[in-house]
N, C-alpha and C positions, 0 to 999 in steps of 0.2 A: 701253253708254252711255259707258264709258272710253272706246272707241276713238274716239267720236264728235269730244269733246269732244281727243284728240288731234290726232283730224283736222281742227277747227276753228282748233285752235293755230297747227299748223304751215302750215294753207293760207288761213286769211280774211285776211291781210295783200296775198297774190298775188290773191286772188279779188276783193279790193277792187279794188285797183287797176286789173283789168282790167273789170269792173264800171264803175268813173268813168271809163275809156277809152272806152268803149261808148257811156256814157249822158251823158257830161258832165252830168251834172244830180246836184250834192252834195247835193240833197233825196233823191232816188231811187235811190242808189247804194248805200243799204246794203238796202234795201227789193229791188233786183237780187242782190245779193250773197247774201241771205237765200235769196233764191228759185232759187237756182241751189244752197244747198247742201241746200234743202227737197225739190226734185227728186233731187239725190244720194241723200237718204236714203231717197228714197221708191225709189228703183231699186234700191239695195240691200237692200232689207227686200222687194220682191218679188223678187230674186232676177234683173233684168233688166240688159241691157247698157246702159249710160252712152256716149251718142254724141256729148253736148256740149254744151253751152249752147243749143243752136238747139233740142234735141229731136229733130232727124230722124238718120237713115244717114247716111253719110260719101257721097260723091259719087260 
């Protein structure tokens, strides 16, 4: 849970940001933002690889 909340520190500011890049929408940007690191945490607690915001393989 430490590391978590580390890693909330040091990257929700960038995740934001690129989050209201995405969505232009200041309603739905942190609701983006959440769900992009609700997905991180769920890849790391199974143990799977992290390919990006989109959810698919790299190209």
């Amino acid at each position: 849970m430490i590391r978590l909340r580390g890693l909330l520190a040091r990257h929700w500011a960038p995740c934001y940001r690129v989050a209201l890049s995405a969505t232009r929408d200041s309603a739905g940007v942190e609701d983006a933002a959440q769900e992009a690191f609700a997905a991180l945490t769920k890849a790391v607690r199974e143990d799977q690889p992290v390919w990006g915001l989109g959810g698919g393989k790299p190209g």
